[in-house]
C-alpha positions as CSV (number, residue, x, y, z in Angstrom):
1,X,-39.6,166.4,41.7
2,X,-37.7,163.3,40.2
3,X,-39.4,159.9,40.8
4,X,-38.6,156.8,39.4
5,X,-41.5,154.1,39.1
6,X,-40.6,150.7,38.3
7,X,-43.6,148.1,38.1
8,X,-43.8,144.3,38.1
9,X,-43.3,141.7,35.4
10,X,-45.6,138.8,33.7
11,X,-48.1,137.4,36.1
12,X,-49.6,134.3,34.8
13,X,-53.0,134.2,37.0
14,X,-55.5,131.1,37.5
15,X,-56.2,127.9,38.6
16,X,-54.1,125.4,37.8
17,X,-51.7,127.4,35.6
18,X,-49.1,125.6,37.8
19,X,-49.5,123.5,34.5
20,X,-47.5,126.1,32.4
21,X,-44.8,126.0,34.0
22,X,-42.6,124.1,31.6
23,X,-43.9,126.6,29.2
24,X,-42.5,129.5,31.0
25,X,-39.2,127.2,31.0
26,X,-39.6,127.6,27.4
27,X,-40.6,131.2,26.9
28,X,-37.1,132.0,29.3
29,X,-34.7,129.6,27.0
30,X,-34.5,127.6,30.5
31,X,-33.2,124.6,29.6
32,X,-31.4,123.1,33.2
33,X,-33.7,124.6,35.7
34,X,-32.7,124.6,39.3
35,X,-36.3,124.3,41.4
36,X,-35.9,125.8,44.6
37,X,-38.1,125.3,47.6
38,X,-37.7,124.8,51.4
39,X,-37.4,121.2,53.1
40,X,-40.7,121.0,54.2
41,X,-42.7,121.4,50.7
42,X,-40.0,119.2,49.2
43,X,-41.2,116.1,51.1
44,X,-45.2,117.4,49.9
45,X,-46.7,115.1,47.3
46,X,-48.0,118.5,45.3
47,X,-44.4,119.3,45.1
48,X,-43.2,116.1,44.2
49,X,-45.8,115.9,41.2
50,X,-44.8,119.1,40.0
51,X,-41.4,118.4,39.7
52,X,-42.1,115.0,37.8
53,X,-44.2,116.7,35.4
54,X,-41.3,119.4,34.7
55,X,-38.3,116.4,34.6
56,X,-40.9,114.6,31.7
57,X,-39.7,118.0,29.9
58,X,-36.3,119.3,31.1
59,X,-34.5,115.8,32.5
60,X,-31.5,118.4,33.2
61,X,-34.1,119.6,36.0
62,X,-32.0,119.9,39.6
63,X,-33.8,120.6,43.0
64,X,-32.0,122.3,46.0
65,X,-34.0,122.2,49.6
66,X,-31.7,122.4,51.9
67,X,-32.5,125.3,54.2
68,X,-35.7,126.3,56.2
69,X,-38.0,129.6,56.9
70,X,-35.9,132.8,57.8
71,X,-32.6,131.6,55.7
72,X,-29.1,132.5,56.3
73,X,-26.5,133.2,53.7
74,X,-24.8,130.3,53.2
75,X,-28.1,128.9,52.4
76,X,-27.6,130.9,49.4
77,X,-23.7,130.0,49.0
78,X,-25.1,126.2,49.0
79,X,-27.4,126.4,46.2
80,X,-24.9,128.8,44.0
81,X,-22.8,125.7,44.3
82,X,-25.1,123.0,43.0
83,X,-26.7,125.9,40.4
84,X,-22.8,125.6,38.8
85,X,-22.0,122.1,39.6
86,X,-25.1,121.4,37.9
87,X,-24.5,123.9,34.4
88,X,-28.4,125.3,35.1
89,X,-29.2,128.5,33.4
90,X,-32.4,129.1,35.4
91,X,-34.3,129.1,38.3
92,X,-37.7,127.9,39.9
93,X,-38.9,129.9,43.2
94,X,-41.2,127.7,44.9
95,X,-43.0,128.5,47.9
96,X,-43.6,130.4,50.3
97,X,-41.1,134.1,51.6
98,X,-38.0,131.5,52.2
99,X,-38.6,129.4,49.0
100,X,-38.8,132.6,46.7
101,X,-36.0,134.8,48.3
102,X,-33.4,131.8,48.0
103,X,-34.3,131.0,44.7
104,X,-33.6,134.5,43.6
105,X,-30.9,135.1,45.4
106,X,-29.3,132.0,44.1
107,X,-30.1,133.3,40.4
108,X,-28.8,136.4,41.2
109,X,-25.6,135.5,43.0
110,X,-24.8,132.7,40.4
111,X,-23.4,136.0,38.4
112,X,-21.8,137.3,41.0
113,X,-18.0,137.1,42.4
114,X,-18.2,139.4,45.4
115,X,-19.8,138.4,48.8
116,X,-23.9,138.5,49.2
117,X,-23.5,141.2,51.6
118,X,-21.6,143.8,49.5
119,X,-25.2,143.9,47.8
120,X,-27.2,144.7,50.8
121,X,-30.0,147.7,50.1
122,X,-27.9,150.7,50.9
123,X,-27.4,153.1,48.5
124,X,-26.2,152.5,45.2
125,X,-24.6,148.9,47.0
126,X,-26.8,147.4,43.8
127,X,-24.7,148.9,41.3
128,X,-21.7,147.0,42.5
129,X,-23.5,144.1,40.7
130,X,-22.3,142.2,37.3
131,X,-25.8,142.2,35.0
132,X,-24.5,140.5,32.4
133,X,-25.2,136.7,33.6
134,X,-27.9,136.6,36.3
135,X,-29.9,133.3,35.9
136,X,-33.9,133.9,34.5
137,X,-36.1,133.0,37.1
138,X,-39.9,132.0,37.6
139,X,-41.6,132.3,40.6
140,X,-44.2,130.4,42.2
141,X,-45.9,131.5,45.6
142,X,-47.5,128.4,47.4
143,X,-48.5,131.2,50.4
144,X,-50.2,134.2,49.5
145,X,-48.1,136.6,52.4
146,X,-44.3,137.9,51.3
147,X,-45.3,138.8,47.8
148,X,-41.6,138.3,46.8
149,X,-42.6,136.7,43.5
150,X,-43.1,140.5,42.6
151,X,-40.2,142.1,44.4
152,X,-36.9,143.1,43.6
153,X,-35.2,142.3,46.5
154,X,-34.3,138.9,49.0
155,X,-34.3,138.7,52.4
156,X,-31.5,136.7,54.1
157,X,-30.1,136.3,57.4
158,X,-26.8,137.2,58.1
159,X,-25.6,134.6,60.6
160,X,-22.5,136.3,62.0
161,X,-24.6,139.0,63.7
162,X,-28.3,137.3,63.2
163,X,-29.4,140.8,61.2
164,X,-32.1,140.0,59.0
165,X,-31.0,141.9,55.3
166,X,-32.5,143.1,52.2
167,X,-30.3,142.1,49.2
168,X,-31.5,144.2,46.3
169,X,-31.3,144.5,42.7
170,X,-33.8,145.4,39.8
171,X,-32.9,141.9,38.4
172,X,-33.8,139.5,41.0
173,X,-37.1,140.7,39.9
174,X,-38.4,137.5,38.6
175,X,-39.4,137.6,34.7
176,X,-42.4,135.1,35.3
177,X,-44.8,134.9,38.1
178,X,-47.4,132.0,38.5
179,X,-50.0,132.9,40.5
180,X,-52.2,129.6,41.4
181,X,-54.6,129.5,43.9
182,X,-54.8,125.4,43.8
183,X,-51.1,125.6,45.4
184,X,-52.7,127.1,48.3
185,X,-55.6,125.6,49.3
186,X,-53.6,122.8,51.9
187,X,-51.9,125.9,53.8
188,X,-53.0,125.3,57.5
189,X,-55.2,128.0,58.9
190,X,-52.3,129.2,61.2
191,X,-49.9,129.9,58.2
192,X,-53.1,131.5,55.9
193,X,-53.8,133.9,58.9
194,X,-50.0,135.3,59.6
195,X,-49.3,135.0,55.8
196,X,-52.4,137.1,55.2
197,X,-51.2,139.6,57.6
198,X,-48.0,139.8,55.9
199,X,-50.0,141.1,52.4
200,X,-52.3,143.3,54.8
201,X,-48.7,145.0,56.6
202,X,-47.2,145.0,53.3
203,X,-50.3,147.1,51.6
204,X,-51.0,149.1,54.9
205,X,-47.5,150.2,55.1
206,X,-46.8,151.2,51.4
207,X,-50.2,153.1,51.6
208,X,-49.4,155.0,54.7
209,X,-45.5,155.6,53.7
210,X,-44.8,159.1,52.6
211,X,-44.0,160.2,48.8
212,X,-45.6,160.7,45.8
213,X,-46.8,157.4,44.2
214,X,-50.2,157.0,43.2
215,X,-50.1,153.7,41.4
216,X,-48.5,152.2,44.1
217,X,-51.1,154.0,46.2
218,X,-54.2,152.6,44.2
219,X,-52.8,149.2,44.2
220,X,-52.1,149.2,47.6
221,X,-55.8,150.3,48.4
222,X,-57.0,147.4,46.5
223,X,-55.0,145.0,48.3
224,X,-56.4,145.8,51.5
225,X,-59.8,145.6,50.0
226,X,-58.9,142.0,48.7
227,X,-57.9,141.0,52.3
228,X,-60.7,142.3,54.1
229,X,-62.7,140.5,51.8
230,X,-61.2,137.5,51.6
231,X,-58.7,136.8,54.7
232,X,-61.3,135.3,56.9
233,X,-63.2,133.6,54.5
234,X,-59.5,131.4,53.6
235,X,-58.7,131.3,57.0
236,X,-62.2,129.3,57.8
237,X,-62.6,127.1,54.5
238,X,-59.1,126.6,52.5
239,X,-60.7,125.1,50.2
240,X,-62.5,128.3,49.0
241,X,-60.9,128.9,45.3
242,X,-61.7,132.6,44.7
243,X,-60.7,133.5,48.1
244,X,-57.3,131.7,47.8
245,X,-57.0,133.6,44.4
246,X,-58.0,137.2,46.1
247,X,-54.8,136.4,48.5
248,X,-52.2,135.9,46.0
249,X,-53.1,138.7,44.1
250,X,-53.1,141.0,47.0
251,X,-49.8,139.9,48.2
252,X,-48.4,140.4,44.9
253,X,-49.9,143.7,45.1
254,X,-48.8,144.4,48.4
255,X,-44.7,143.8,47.4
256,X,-45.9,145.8,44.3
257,X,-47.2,148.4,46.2
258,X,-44.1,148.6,48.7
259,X,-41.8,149.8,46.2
260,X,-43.1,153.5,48.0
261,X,-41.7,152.6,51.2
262,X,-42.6,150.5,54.2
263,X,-42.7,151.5,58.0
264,X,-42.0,150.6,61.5
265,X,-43.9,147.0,61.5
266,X,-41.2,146.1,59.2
267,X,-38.6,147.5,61.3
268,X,-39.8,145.5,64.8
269,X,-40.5,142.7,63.0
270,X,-37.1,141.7,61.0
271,X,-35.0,142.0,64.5
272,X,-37.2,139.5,66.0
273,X,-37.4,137.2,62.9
274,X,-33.3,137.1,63.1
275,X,-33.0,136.9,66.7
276,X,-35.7,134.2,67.8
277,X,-36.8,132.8,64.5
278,X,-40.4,134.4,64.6
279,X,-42.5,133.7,61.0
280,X,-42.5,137.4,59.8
281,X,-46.2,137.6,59.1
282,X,-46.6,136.5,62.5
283,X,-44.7,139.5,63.9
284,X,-46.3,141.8,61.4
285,X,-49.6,141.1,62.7
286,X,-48.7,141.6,66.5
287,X,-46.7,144.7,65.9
288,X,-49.6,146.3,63.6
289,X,-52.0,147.8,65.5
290,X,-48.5,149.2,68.0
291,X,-47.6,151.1,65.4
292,X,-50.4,152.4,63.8
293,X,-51.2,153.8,67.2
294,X,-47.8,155.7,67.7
295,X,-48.0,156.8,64.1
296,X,-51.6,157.7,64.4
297,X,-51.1,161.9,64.1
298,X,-49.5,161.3,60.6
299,X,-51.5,158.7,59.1
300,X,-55.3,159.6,60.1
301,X,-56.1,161.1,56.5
302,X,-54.8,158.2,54.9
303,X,-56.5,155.6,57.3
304,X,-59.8,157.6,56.6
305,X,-59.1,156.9,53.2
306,X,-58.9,153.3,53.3
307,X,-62.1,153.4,55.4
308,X,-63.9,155.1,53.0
309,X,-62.7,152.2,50.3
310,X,-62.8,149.4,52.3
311,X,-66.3,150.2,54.0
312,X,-65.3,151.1,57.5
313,X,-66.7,153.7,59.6
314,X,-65.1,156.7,59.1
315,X,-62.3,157.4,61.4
316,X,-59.1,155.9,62.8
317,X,-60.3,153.9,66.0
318,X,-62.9,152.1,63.5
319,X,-60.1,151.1,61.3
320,X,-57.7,150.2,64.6
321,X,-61.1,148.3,66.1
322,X,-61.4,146.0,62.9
323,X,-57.2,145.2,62.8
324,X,-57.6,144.0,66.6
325,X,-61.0,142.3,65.7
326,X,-59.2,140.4,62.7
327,X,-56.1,139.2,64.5
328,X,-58.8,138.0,67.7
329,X,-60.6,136.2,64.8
330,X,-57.6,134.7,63.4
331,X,-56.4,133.6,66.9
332,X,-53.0,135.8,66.7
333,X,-51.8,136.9,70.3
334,X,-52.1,140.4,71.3
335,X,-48.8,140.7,73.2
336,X,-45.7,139.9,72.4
337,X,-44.6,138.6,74.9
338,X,-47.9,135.1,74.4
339,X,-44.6,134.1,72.2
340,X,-41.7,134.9,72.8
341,X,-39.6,136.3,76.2
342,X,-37.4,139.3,75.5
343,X,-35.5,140.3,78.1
344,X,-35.2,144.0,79.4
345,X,-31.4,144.4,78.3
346,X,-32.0,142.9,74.8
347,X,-35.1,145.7,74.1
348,X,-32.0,148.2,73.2
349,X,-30.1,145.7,70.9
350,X,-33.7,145.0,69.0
351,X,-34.3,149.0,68.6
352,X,-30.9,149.4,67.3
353,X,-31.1,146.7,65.0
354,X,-34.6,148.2,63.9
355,X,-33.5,151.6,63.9
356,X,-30.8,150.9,61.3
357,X,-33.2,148.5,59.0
358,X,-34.0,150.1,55.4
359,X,-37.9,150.0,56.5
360,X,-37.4,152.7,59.2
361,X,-36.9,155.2,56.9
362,X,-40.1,155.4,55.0
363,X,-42.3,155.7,58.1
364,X,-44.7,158.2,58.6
365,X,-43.0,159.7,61.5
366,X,-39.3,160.1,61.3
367,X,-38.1,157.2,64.4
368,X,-35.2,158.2,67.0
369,X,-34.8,154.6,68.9
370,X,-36.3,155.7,71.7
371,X,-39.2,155.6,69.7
372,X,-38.9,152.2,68.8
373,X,-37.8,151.0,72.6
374,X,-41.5,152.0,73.4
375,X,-43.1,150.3,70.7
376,X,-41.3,147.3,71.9
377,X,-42.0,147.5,75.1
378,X,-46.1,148.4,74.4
379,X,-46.3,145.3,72.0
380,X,-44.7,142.9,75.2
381,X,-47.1,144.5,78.1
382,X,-50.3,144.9,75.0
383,X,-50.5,148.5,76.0
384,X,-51.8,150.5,73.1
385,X,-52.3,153.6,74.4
């Protein structure tokens, strides 16, 4: 058995460390950061302050907003071309899934003279890579859902056939992560619920994937411990520090833990993220309990696990009963189809798009698209059995 393990990076953790950040600057010989971030937490006064205290330190400091959630490559192409135009030699990741996987892609691709897409995760594609200039880049979360401060690995639309994509490489790993639960506290409760789902998927799935990772297993477990304890508690008082803090860590867990593998709530959701613009944690959440229920002959030793951990009865329809009770409490729809209408003849072009995304490999049961036509068509009707 070969295996390779590869772990995150330096997590700066507590309140207000959003403080350090010139000092991570520093520690990376950033000297003309680019700060990254999506144009609705540009127009923020938190973000506006942070970036004044950076410029009173780097007055090279650029900023690049221009693009939304779920962004598309030439999103990427844009900020390339201000990261150049501009001579930085760094990046800042701020925000939430979109902020952080354009800002890394942007590092990454500022080295790069083939297309975005001749990097997509297939294969070896990664090795096609030049190494020898990507950009340093910090990362701060501002939603404690994606994780992708600790992943190796963007995800960005590509426009010409609206297929969401993994672009991966060991580098776009960021080399500093800030983790600061004061960023959070102002996230609405409709973005701290389907972020929160996103960690819970994210940990869920990497638990449940098959292989042989135990460290990935054990962080994993934790994670899910850190949302049960913590997810409603956020979702009801934002304000609550330690819960906001028990998030971020176990999203950054959760991308940390999915380095094992991740499973078919990935694979419904990135088709419907491309195609009608869905928030990913959103889709997550409606899709979990779906899947969990078609994968349910694999996966009962390891849910039994997690109930043991987590303090839930014993047995899989405890564990499925406190997933539904959670999304109820967090007012996400059961079906489908409460937000979104997909028609009958586009259910086959969402299973192949799902069949053929990196995620459907790792499941617990080995998917023909058939399979995932059904789990469609069960998360539009709410059937679960």
């Amino acid at each position: 058995m070969k295996i390779n393990w590869n772990y995150p990076t330096s997590v700066w953790v507590g309140e207000n460390r959003i403080k350090d950040l010139p000092e991570a600057c520093k520690n990376l010989s950033i000297s003309s950061p680019l700060f990254v971030t999506d144009k609705d937490l540009i127009n923020l006064d938190m973000t506006k302050n942070i970036i004044l205290e950076v410029k009173k330190k780097f007055s090279n400091l650029s900023v690049f907003s221009n693009f939304s959630g779920n962004p598309i490559g030439e999103n990427v192409e844009e900020g390339v071309l201000m990261f150049k135009k501009k001579n930085c030699d760094g990046v800042i990741a701020f925000g939430g899934g979109s902020g952080l996987d354009v800002g890394k892609a942007i590092a990454f691709m500022s080295a790069q003279t083939r297309p975005i897409w001749d990097f997509e995760d297939i294969g070896d594609y990664w090795k096609r890579a030049e190494e020898k200039n990507i950009a340093p880049i910090i990362a701060v979360p501002t939603t404690a859902g994606t994780g992708s401060e600790t992943g190796r690995a963007s995800a960005i639309i590509d426009k010409t056939n609206s297929v969401k994509k993994i672009i991966f490489h060991p580098k776009i790993l960021p080399s500093i992560v800030i983790l600061d639960p004061v960023l959070t506290i102002n996230l609405p409760p409709k973005l701290t619920a389907a972020t929160g789902m996103d960690a819970l998927a994210h940990n869920l799935e990497a638990f449940c994937a098959p292989g042989f990772h135990p460290m990935a297993d054990g962080i994993a477990l934790e994670g899910i411990k850190l949302i049960k304890t913590s997810l409603l508690k956020a979702f009801k008082d934002g304000k609550n520090i330690e819960a906001r803090q028990n998030l971020l860590a176990a999203s950054s867990m959760g991308s940390t833990a999915f380095q094992k593998g991740l499973g078919a709530i990935h694979s419904l959701s990135h088709p419907v993220n491309a195609k009608f613009n869905m928030h990913h944690g959103l889709s997550n959440a409606i899709f979990m309990p779906y899947v969990l229920t078609f994968n349910k002959k694999s996966i009962e030793e390891k849910i039994s696990s997690i109930c043991l951990f987590v303090g839930i009865d014993n047995n899989f329809n405890s564990f499925l009963s406190w997933i539904l009770e959670l999304r109820k409490e967090l007012k996400i729809p059961h079906r489908l189809s409460e937000l979104i209408e997909i028609k009958p003849n586009e259910i086959d072009e969402l299973s192949q798009m799902a069949l053929e995304d990196p995620s459907t490999s790792s499941n617990p049961i080995k998917l023909k698209k058939e399979d995932l036509k059904i789990m469609y068509q069960n998360s539009i009707e709410g059937k679960l059995f």
